[in-house]
C-alpha positions in Angstrom: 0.0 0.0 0.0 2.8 2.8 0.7 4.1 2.4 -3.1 0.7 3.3 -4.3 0.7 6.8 -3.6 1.3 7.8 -7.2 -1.9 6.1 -8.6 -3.3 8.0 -6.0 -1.8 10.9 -6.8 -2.6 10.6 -10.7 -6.3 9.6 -9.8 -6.8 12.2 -7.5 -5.4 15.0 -9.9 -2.3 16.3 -8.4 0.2 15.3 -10.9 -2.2 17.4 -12.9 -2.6 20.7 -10.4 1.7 20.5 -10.0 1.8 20.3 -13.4 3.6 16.9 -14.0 2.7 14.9 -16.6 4.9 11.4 -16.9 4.0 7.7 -17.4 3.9 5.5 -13.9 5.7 2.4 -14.9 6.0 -0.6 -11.9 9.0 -2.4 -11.4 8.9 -5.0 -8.7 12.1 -4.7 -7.0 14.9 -2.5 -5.7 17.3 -3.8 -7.1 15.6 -3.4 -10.7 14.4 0.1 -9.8 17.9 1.2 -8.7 19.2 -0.4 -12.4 16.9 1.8 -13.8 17.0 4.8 -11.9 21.3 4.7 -12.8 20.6 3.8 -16.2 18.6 7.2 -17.0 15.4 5.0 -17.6 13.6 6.8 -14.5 14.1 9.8 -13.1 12.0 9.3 -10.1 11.7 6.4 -7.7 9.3 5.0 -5.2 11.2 1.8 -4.0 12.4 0.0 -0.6 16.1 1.1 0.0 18.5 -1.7 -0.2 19.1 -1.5 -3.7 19.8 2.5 -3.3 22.2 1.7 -0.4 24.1 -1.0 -2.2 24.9 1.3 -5.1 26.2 3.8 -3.2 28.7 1.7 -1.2 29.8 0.1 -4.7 30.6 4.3 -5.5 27.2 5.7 -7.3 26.7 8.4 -5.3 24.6 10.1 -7.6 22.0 8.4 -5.4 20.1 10.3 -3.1 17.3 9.6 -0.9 14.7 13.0 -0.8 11.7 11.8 1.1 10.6 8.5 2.8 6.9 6.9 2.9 8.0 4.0 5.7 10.8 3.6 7.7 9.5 0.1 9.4 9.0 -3.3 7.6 5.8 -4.5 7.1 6.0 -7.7 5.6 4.6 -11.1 7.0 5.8 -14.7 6.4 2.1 -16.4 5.8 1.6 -20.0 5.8 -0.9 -22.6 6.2 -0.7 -26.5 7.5 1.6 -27.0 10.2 3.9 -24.4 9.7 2.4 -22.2 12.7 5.8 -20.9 14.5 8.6 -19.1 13.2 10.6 -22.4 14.2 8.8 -24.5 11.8 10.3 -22.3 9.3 13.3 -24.6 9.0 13.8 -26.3 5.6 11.4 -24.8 4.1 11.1 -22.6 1.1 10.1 -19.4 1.3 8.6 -16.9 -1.4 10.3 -13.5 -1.9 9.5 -11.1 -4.6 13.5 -10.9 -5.6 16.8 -11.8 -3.9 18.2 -8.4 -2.8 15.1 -6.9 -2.5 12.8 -5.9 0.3 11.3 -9.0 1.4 14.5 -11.1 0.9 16.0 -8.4 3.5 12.9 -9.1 6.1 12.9 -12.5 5.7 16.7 -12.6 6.6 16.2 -10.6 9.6 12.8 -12.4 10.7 14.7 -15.1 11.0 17.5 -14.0 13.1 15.6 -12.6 15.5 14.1 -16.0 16.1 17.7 -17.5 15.9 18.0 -18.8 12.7 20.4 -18.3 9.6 18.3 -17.8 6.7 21.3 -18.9 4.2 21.4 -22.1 6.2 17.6 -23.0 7.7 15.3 -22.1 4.7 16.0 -22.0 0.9 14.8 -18.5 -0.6 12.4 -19.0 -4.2 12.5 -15.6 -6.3 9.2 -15.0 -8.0 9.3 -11.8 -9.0 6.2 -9.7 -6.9 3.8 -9.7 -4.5 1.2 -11.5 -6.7 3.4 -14.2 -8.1 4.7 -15.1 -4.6 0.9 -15.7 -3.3 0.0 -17.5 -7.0 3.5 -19.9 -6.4 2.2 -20.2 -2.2 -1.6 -21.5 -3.4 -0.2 -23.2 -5.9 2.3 -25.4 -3.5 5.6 -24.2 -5.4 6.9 -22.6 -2.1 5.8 -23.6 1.4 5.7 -19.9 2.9 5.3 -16.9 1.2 6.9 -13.4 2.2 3.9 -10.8 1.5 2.7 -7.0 1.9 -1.0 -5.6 2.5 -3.2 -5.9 0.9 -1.7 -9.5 -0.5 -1.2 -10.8 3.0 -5.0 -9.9 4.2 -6.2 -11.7 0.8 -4.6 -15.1 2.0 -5.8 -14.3 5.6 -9.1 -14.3 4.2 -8.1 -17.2 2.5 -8.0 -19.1 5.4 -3.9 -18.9 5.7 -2.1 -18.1 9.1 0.7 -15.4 10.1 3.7 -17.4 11.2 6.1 -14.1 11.6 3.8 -10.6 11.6 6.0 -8.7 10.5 4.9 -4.8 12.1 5.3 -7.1 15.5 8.9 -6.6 15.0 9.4 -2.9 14.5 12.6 -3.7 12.2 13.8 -0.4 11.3 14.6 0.3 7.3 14.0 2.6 4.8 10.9 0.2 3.1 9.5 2.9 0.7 11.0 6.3 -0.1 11.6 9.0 -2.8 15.1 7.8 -4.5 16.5 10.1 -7.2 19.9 11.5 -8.6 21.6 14.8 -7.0 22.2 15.1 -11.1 18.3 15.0 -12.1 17.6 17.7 -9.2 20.5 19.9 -10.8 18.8 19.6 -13.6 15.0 20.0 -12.8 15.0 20.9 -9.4 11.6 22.5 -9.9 9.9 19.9 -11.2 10.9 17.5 -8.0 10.1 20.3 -6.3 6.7 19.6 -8.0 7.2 16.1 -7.2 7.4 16.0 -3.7 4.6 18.6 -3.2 2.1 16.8 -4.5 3.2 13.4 -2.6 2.9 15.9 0.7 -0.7 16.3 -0.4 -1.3 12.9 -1.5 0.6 11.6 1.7 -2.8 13.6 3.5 -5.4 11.8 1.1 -3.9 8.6 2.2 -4.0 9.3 5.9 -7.4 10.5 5.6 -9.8 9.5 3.0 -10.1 6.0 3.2 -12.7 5.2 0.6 -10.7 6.9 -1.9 -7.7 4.8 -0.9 -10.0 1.8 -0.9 -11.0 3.0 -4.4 -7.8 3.3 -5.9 -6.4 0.1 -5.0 -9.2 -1.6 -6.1 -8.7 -0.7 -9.3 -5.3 -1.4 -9.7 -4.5 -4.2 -7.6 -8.0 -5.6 -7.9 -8.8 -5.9 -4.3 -12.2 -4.9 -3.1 -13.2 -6.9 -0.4 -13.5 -4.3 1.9 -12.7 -6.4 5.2 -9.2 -7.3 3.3 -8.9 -3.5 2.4 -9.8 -2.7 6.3 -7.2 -5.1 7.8 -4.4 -4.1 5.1 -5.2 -0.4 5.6 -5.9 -0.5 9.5 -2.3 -1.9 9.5 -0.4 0.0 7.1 -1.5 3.4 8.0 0.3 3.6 11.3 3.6 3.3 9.8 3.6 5.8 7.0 4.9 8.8 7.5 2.3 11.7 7.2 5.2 14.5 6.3 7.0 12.1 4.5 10.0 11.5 6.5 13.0 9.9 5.8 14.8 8.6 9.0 18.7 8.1 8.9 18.1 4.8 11.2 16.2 3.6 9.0 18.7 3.6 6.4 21.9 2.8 9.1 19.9 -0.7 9.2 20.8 -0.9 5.7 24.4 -0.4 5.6 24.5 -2.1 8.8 23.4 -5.0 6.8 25.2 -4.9 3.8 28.4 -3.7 5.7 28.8 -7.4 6.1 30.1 -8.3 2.9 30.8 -5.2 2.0 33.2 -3.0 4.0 32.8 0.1 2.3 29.3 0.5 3.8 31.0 0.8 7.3 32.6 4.1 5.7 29.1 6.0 4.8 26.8 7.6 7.5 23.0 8.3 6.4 23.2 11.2 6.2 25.2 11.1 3.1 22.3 9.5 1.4 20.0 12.1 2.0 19.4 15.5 0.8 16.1 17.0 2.6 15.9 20.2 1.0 12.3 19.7 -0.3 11.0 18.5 2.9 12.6 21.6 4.4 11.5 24.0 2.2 7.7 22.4 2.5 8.1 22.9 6.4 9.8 26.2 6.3 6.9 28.0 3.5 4.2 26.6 6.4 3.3 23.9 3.3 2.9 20.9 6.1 1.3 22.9 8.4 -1.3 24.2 6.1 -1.9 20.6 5.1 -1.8 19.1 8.7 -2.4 22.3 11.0 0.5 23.1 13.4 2.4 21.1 15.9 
């Protein structure tokens, strides 16, 4: 749900009222999106970190983090049968949208907190997204699948089970934020200006129009049971960050992480990552407040 802010935002109208006018293309993995985002085939980026982070450290600084939607991970490891605890996770595979990605980076750290070694207890299957991790789970390709609201409320409906709920945890990480390049905001730093004005405004919708969010994903992710849309919603919606937020913990975790096989990330603080100068501006001009009053 926190990556669909820009169907909400094109559905709503503010693209149109910022003037921006682009295509919205999905791309189901960080990695990918970070491929694509250095490649010059997007200049904007609503993604989970890791990918971001691991370019860096390999020396593509050009990445910059402007804005984040969720600093937690939300994932769940969902099952059914016998698989009930996270220590009947053992041997078994697990569904994850791509290795490297978000819920490859969960799952790992699930698991550890439970005392486990994910590269030796369970074998990882990549299926590409959230909706070909839940086909492969019905299907009996993998034996637990890794998924996100509103896919995770669908198989509780469904009759599945939670083995590992993953907002339970609280596991800090930059899960969906605003990635772009310091060389795009040389370039057009009014139009991300743009950019990140209407997400402030579509950031408000979300928090508080709920049958328009309800509306929106219904159409694109074809979800409209509206207890599944309740329970994914009720959920999500207390992690995302209303003035869009982008919290260096959240992206230590990350080169905490990859500082393991990588040595470089030991070097870089967050803050490098980050250049906040459109969230600043929006709270200096009173922007925020006019949208969400005065703290």
């Amino acid at each position: 749900m926190s990556q669909s802010l820009p169907w909400m935002a094109q559905e709503s109208g503010l693209f149109k009222k910022h003037n921006l006018d682009f295509n919205l293309v999905f791309i189901s993995s960080s990695s990918i999106v970070t491929a694509a985002l250095l490649g010059g085939d997007a200049e904007m980026t609503i993604t989970g970190g890791v990918g971001n982070v691991a370019a860096y450290s390999r020396g593509s600084t050009d990445v910059v983090f402007i804005g984040g939607i969720k600093n937690t991970m939300t994932q769940t490891l969902v099952a059914g049968g016998n698989i009930k605890k996270p220590e009947d996770l053992k041997g078994k595979k697990i569904g994850v949208s791509r290795i490297g990605g978000n819920s490859h980076y969960f799952t790992i750290q699930a698991l550890r907190r439970f005392g486990m070694d994910a590269s030796r207890d369970v074998q990882f299957i990549q299926t590409g997204g959230d909706p070909e991790t839940f086909a492969a789970f019905v299907s009996g390709q993998i034996d637990v699948a890794n998924l996100t609201p509103p896919t995770d409320a669908v198989a509780i409906a469904k009759g599945y089970h939670y083995v590992v709920y993953g907002p339970d945890l609280k596991i800090p990480y930059a899960a969906t934020a605003f990635v772009t390049k310091r060389s795009v905001i040389a370039k057009r730093p009014q139009v991300v200006g743009n950019f990140m004005r209407a997400m402030a405004e579509t950031a408000k919708l979300m928090h508080t129009d709920r049958d328009f969010v309800y509306k929106v994903l219904g159409k694109y992710l074809r979800v409209t049971d509206r207890s599944v849309l309740d329970s994914a919603y009720n959920a999500e919606i207390k992690v995302l960050e209303p003035r869009l937020t982008i919290k260096p913990e959240s992206l230590q975790a990350i080169l905490d992480e990859l500082s393991a096989n990588d040595p470089r990330a030991k070097k870089i603080k967050p803050q490098e990552l980050i250049d906040s100068r459109y969230l600043d501006e929006m709270e200096k001009s009173g922007f925020m407040d006019q949208l969400w009053g005065k703290k």
